[in-house]
C-alpha positions as CSV (number, residue, x, y, z in Angstrom):
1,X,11.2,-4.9,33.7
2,X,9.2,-4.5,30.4
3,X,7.4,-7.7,29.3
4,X,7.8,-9.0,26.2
5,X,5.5,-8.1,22.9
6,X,2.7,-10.2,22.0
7,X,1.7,-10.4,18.9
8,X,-2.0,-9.2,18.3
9,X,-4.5,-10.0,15.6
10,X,-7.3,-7.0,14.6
11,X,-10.1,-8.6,13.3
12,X,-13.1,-6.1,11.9
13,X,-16.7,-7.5,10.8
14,X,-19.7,-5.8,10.0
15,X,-20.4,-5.1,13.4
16,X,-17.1,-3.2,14.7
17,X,-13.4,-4.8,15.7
18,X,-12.2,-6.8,18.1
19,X,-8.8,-8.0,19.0
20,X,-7.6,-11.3,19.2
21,X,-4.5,-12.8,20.8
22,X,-1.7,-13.9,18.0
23,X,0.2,-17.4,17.6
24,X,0.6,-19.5,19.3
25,X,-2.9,-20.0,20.0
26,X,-3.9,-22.4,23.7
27,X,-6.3,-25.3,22.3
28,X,-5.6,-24.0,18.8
29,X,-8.2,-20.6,18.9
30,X,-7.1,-17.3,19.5
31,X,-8.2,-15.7,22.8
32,X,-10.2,-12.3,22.3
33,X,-8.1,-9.3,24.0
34,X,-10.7,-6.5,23.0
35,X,-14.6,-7.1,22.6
36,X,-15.9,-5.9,19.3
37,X,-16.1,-1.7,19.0
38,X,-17.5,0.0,16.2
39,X,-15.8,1.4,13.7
40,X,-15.1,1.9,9.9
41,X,-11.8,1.8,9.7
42,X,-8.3,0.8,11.5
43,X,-4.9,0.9,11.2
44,X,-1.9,0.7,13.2
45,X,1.3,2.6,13.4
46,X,4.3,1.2,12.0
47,X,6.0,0.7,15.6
48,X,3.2,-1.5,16.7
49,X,2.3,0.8,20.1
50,X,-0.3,2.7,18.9
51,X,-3.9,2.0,17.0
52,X,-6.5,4.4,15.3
53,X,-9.8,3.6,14.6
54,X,-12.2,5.9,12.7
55,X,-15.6,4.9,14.5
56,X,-17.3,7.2,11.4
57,X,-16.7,10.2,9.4
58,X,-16.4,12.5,11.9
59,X,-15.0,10.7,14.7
60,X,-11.3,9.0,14.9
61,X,-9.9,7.1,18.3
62,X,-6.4,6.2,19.1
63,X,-6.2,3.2,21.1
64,X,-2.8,2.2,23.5
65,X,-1.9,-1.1,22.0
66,X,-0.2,-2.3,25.2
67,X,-3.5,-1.5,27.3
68,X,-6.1,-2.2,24.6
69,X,-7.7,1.5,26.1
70,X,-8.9,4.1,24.2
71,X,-6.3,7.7,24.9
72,X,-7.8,9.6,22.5
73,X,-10.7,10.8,20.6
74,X,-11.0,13.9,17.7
75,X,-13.8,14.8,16.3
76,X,-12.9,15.8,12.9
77,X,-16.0,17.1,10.1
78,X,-16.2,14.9,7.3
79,X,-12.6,13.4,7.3
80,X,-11.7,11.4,4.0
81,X,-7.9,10.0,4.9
82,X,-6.2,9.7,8.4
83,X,-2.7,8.5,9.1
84,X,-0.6,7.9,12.1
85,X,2.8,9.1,12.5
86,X,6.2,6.3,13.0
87,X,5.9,6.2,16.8
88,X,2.6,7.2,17.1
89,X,2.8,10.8,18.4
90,X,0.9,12.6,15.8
91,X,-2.2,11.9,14.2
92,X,-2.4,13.3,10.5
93,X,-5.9,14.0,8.8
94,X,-7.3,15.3,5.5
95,X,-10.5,16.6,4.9
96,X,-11.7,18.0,1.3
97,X,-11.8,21.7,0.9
98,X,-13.3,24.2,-1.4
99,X,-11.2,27.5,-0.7
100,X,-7.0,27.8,-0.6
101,X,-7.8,29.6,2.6
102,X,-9.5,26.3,4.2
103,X,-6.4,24.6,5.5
104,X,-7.6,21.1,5.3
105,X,-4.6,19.2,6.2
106,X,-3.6,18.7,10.0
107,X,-1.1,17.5,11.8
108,X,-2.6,16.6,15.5
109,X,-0.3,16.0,18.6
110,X,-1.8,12.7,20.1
111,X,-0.8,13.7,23.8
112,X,-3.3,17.1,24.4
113,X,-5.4,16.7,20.5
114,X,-3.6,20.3,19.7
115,X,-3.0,20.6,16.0
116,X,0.4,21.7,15.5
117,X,0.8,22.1,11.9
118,X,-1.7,22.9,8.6
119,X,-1.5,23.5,5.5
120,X,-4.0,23.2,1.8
121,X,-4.0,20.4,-0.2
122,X,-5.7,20.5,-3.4
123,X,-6.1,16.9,-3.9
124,X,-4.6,13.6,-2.9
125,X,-3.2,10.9,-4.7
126,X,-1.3,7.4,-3.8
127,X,1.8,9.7,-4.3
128,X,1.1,12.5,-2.4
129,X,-0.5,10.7,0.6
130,X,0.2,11.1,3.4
131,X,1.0,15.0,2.8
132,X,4.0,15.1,5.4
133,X,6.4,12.2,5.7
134,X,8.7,11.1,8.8
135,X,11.8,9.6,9.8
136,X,11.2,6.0,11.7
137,X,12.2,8.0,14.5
138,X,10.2,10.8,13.9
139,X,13.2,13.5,14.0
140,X,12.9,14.5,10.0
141,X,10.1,15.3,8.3
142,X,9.2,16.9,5.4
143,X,6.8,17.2,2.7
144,X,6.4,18.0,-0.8
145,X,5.0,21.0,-2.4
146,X,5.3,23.0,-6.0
147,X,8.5,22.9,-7.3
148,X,10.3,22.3,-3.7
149,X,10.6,20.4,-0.7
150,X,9.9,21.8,3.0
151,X,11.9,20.5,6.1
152,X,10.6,20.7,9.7
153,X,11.9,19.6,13.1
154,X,9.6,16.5,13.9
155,X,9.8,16.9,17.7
156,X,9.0,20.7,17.4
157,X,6.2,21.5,14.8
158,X,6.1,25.3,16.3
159,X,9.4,26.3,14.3
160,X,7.8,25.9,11.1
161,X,9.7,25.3,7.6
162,X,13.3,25.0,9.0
163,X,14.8,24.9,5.5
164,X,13.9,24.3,2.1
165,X,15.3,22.2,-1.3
166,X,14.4,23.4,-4.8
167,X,13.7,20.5,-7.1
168,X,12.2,22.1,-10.1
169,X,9.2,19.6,-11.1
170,X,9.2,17.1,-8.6
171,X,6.2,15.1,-8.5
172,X,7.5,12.1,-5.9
173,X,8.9,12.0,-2.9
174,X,10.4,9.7,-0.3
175,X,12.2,9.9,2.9
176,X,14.6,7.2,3.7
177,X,13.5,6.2,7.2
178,X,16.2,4.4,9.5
179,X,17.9,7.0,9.6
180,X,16.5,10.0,8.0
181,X,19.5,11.0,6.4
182,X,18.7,11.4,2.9
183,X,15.8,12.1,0.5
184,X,14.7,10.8,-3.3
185,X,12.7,13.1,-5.4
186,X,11.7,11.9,-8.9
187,X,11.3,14.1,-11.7
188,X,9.2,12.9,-14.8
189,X,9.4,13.7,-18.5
190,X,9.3,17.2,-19.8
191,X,10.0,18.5,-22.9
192,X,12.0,16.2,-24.2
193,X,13.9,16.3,-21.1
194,X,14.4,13.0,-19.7
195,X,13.0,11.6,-16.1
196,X,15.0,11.6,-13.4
197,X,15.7,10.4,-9.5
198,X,18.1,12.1,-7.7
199,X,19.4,11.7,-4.2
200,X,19.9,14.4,-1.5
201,X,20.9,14.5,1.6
202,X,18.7,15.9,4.5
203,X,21.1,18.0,6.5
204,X,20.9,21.8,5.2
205,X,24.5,22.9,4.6
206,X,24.5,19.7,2.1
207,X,21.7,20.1,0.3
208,X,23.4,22.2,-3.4
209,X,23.5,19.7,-5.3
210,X,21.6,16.0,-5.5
211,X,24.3,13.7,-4.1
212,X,23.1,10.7,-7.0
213,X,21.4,11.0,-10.0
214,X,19.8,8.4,-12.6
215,X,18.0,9.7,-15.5
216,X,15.7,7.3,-17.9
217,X,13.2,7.8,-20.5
218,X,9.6,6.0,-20.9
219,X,8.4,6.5,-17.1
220,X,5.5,7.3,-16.3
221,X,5.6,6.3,-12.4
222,X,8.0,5.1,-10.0
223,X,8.6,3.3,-6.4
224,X,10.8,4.4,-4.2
225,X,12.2,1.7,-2.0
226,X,15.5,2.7,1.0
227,X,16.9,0.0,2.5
228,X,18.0,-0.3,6.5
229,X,20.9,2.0,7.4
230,X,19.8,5.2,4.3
231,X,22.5,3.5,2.0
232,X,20.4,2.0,-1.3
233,X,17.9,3.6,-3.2
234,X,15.9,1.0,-5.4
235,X,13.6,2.5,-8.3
236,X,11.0,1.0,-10.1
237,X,10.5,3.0,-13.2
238,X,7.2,1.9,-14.4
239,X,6.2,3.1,-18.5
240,X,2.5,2.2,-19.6
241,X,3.5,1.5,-22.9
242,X,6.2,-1.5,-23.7
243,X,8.1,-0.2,-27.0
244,X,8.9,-4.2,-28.0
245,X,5.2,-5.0,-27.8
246,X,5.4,-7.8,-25.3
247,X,2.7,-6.9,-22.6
248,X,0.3,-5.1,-22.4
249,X,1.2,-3.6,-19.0
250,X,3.6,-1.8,-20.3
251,X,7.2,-2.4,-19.1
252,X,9.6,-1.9,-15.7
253,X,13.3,-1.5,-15.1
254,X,15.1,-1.9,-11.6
255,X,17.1,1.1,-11.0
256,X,19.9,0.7,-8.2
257,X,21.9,4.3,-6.2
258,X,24.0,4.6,-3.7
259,X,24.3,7.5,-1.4
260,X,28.0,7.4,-1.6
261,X,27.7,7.5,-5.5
262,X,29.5,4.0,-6.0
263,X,26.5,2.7,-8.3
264,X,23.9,4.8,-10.5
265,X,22.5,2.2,-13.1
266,X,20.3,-0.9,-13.7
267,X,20.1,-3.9,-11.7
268,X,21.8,-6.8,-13.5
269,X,18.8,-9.2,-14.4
270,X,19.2,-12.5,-16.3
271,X,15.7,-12.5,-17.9
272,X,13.1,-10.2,-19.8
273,X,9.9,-8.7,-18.4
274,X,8.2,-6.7,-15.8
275,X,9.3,-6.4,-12.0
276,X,6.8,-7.8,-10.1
277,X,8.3,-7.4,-6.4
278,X,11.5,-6.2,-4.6
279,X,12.0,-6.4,-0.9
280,X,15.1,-5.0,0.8
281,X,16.3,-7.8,3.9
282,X,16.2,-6.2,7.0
283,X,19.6,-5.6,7.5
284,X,19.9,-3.5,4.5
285,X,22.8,-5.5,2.7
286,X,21.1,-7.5,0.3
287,X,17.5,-7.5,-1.3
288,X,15.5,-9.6,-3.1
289,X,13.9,-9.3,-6.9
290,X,10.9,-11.5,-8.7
291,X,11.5,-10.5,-12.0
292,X,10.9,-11.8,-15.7
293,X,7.8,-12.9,-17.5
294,X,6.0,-16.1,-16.2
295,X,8.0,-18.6,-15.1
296,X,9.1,-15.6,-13.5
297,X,12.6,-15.6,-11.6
298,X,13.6,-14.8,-8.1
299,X,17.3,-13.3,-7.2
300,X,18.9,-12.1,-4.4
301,X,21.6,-9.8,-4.8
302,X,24.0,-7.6,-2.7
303,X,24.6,-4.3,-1.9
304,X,26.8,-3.5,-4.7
305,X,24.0,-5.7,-7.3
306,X,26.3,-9.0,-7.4
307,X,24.2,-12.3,-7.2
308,X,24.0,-14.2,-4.1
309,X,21.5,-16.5,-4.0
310,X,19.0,-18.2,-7.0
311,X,15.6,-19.1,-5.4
312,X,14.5,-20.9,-8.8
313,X,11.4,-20.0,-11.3
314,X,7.5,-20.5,-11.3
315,X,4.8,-19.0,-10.9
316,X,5.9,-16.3,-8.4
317,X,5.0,-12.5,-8.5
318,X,5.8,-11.9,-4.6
319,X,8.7,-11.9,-2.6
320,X,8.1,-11.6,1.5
321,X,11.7,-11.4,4.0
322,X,10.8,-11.7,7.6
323,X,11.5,-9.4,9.8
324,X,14.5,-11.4,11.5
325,X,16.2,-11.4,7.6
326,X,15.9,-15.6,8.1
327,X,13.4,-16.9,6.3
328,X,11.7,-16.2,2.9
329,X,8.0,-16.5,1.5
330,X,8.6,-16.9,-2.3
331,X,4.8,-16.4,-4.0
332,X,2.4,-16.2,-6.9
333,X,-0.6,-14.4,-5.7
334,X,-3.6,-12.6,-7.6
335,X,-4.1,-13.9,-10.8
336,X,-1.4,-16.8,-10.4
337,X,-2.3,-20.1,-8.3
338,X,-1.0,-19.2,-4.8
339,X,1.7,-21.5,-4.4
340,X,4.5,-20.5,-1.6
341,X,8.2,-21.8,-1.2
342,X,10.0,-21.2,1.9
343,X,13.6,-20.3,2.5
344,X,15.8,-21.1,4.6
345,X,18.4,-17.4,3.5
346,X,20.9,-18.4,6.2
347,X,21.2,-21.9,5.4
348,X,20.9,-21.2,1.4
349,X,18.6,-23.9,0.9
350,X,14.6,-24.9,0.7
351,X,12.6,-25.4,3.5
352,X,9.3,-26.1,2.7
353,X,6.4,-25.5,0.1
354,X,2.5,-24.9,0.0
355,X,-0.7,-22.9,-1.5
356,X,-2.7,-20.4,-0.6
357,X,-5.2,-20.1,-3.1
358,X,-7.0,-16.8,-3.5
359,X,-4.8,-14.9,-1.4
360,X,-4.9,-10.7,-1.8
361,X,-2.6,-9.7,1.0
362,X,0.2,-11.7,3.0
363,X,2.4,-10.9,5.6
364,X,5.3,-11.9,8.2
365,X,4.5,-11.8,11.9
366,X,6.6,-9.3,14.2
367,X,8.2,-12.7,15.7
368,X,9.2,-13.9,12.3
369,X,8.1,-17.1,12.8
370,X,4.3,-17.0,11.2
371,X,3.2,-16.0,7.6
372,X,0.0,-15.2,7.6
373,X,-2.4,-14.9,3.8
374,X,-5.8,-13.6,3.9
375,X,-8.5,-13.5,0.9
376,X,-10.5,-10.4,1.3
377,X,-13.9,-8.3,-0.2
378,X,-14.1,-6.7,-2.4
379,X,-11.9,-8.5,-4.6
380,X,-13.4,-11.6,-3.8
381,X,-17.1,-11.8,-2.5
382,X,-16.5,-15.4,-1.7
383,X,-14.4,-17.7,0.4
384,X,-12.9,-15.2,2.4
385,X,-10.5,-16.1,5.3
386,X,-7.2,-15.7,6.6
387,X,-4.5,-18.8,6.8
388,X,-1.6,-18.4,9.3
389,X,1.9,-21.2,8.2
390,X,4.7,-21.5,10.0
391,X,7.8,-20.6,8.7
392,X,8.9,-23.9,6.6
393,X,5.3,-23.7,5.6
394,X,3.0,-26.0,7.5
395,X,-0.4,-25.0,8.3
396,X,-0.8,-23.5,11.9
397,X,-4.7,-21.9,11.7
398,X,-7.7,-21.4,9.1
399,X,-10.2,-19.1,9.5
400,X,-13.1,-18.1,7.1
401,X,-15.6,-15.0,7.5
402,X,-18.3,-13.9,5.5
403,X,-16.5,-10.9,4.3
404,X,-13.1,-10.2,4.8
405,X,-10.9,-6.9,4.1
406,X,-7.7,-6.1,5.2
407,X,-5.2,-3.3,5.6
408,X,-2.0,-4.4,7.4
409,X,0.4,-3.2,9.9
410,X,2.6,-5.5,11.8
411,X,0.1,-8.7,11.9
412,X,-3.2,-7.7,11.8
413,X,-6.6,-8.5,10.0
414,X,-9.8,-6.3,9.1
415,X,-13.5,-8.1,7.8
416,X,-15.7,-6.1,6.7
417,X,-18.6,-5.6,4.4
418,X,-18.4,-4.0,0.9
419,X,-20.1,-0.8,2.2
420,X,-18.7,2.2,1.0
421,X,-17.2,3.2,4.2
422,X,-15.8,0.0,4.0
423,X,-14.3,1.3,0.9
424,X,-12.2,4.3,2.4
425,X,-9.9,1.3,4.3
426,X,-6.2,2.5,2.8
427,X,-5.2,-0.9,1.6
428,X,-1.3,-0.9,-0.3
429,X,-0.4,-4.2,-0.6
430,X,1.9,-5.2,-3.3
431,X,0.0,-7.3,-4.8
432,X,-3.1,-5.3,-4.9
433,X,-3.4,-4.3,-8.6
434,X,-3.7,-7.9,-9.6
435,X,-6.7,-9.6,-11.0
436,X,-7.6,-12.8,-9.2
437,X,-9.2,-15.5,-11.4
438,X,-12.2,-17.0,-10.2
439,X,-15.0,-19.6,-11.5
440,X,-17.6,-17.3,-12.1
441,X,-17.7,-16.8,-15.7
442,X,-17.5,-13.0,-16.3
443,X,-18.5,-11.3,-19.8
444,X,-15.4,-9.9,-21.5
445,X,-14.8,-6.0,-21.3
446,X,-12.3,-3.3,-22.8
447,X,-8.9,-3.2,-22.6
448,X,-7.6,-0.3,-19.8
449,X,-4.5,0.6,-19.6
450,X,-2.8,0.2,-16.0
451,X,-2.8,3.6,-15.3
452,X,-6.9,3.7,-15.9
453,X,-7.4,0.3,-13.7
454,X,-7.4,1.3,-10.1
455,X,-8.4,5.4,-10.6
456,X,-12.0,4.2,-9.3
457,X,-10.4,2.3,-5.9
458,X,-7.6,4.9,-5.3
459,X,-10.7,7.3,-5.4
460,X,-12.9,5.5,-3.1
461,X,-9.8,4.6,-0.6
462,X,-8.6,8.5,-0.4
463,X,-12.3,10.1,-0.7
464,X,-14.8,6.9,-0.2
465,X,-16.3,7.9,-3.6
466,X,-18.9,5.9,-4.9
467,X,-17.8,2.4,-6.0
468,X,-17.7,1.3,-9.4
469,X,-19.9,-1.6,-8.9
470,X,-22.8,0.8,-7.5
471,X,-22.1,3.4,-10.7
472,X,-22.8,0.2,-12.9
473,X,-25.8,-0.5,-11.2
474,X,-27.0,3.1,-11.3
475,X,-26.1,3.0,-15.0
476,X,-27.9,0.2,-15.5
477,X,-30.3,0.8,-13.8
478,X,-31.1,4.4,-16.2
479,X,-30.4,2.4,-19.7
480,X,-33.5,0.0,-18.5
481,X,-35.6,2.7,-17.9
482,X,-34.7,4.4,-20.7
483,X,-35.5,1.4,-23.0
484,X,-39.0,1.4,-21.2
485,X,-39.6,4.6,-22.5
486,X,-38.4,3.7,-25.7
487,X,-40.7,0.8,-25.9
488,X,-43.8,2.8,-24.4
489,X,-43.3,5.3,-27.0
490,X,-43.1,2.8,-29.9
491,X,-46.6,1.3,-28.4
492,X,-48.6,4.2,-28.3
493,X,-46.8,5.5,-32.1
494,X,-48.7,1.9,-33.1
495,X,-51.7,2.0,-31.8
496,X,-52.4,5.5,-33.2
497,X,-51.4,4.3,-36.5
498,X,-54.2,1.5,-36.0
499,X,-56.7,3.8,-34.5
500,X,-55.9,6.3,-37.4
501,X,-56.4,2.7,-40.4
502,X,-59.7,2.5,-39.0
């Protein structure tokens, strides 16, 4: 008989990882399952089993999660993103290349370290990583190229393309995952023309014409978000510029299809302003939506967009469902105060509330029954830690670090230093565009657009390009000696003018 999961806490500090036992904790401190390793980077797959660990730039481990053992190693020449697959089975890696006939993205088989499928990339962005996407089950996957989107058989890599879809300018993908039934491609702008997200459906002989369609003007970008089951497509059509002149982060829309073509069309919202955060529930019938300018509002709505439950308004920009679809973490992170309500979605009512100051990153534990917050470098040099509640809220644990930084899957927790391998950790948290306010006092700078804000941290995640705090410094650092020079210059001009008086 199969014991049950545990829940696991990855905790990474200057000096390497080490694993920790999760809640509930004997005497109230986690027990340490794995001794620190060194490493520069971790991250689990998105079934939990399996664990990789890039010990440096050259060198990437995948750990058995139920064992805590190392099963693999690959020793890979100047890797710059790695990713695992759904269930684990494949490694993917990208490395930067110079030549179209350098094949510099790999799909590895984790069992015997074979590589099984490559192709060129040119470049990667947050949209195009990773470079082949799979079903939760691993049996679709598919990835995105000029003009057209290629198919394979995920349990059999050595038939190649099975199939193709032509989707003149696509320039975002996504592949609904439980089941892999479907596909969303977004379309931008062009030539008047406007942008557009259709739906199609995976299986060949189906694949003529997009099976929904919503078209929109004023995007620039979009999210993608199925629900359980393949049924809903939400999309967050993002423009930079807001036409009524009300922020300066441009504006949103919520944009709600239906594989069976019963809705194409907006998302009924009761107040002005940017989306901040949608989360489908875990069944897939109903998903939540923090919405509005501040006191922002938080809905839940079904399936077909009718309103089933009013969580109130505050100070919220983040919306968390556990994994059970039970409870609810309504939130204001980043720049907002970190306060947290807790819902009770099966009893309709209020359970508990609380702050978490600071906070960067927050998620639900496997078990549903922790929510766990964690202030993390480099967005915050200072008072890093994690905080683990229970579900109505309460305070379970408190930990600080010197430096914490996280990248999540399931429950799990990096520190680290604000080294620039440090810098490569892929971290996409919701919340992770957001400015958080602290007491330093900071001289004021330029306005950047959105857009312009994170180019320098998507760089360094993707590539581990130089930070922008060290090009500051190194900029700084030439304007000093430059005025140096000035001033010797302007010294020895004066004395020769005396020298010449007398």
């Amino acid at each position: 008989m199969d014991r049950a999961p545990t829940l696991e806490i990855l905790a990474r500090e200057p000096e390497g990882f080490s694993i920790w036992n999760g809640p509930p904790f004997n005497n109230g401190q986690p027990n340490v399952k794995l001794e620190r390793v060194s490493c520069t980077a971790a991250k689990y797959c998105e079934s939990g089993s399996r664990l990789m660990v890039m010990e440096n730039s050259s060198s990437i481990c995948v750990y058995d999660c139920n064992t805590s053992t190392k099963i693999k190693s690959f020793d890979i020449p100047a890797v710059s993103a790695s990713t695992l697959s759904p269930c684990g089975t494949f490694i993917q890696t990208f490395q930067k290349s110079t030549t179209p006939q350098e094949k510099n993205v790999v799909l590895w088989l984790i069992e015997n370290g074979a590589a099984v499928y490559q192709h060129f990339q040119k470049n990667m962005t947050k949209t195009t990583w990773p470079a082949i996407q799979f079903s939760s089950d691993e049996s679709i996957a598919c990835r995105m190229v000029t003009n057209e989107i290629q198919f394979f058989d995920g349990k059999d890599f050595t038939k190649g393309i099975i199939y193709r879809l032509r989707v003149p300018g696509v320039m975002a993908i996504e592949l609904s995952k439980t089941p892999g039934s479907h596909i969303a491609a977004f379309v931008p702008e062009s030539k008047g023309v406007p942008a557009s997200v259709q739906i199609f459906s995976c299986k060949q002989d189906a694949q003529a014409h997009p099976i929904a369609r919503r078209s929109f003007f004023r995007c620039s970008s979009i999210q993608l978000h199925w629900n359980h089951g393949s049924t809903g497509l939400l999309a967050v059509a993002q423009s930079d510029v807001d036409k009524t002149n009300q922020s300066y982060y441009g504006e949103s829309k919520l944009n709600y299809l239906t594989t069976d073509g019963s809705h194409e069309g907006l998302v009924p919202l009761r107040k002005e302003g940017p989306i901040h955060d949608v989360q489908w529930s875990p069944s897939g019938l109903e998903y939540a939506v923090v919405y509005g300018f501040v006191p922002s509002r938080a809905t839940i709505f079904d399936h077909k967009c009718r309103p089933l439950l009013e969580l109130g308004s505050g100070p919220y920009n983040t919306i968390r469902w556990n994994p059970k679809g039970k409870f609810i973490c309504l939130a204001g992170f980043g720049n907002l105060p970190g306060d947290m309500a807790f819902w009770d979605y099966s009893e309709k009512r209020l359970i508990g509330t609380t702050k978490a100051e600071c906070s960067v990153s927050s998620e639900w534990s496997p078990d549903g029954l922790y929510f766990m917050t964690a202030t993390t470098a480099p967005r915050l040099q200072i008072d890093n830690g994690i905080k683990i509640f229970h579900y109505n809220g309460s305070l379970y644990f408190k930990k600080m670090f010197n430096k914490l930084y996280q990248s999540s899957q399931a429950f799990s927790i990096f520190a680290a230093n604000t080294s620039q391998a440090a810098a490569k950790v892929s971290t996409n948290t919701s919340q992770a565009a957001t400015k958080v306010s602290t007491n330093i006092m900071q001289k004021p700078v330029a306005y950047r657009p959105p857009h312009a804000k994170n180019a320098a941290a998507v760089k360094a995640e993707l590539f581990g390009g130089i930070s922008s705090s060290e090009e500051i410094n190194k900029n700084a650092m030439r304007n000093k000696k430059r005025r140096e020079k000035q001033r010797e210059k302007k010294a020895a001009e004066a004395s020769t003018a005396a020298s010449d008086d007398n």
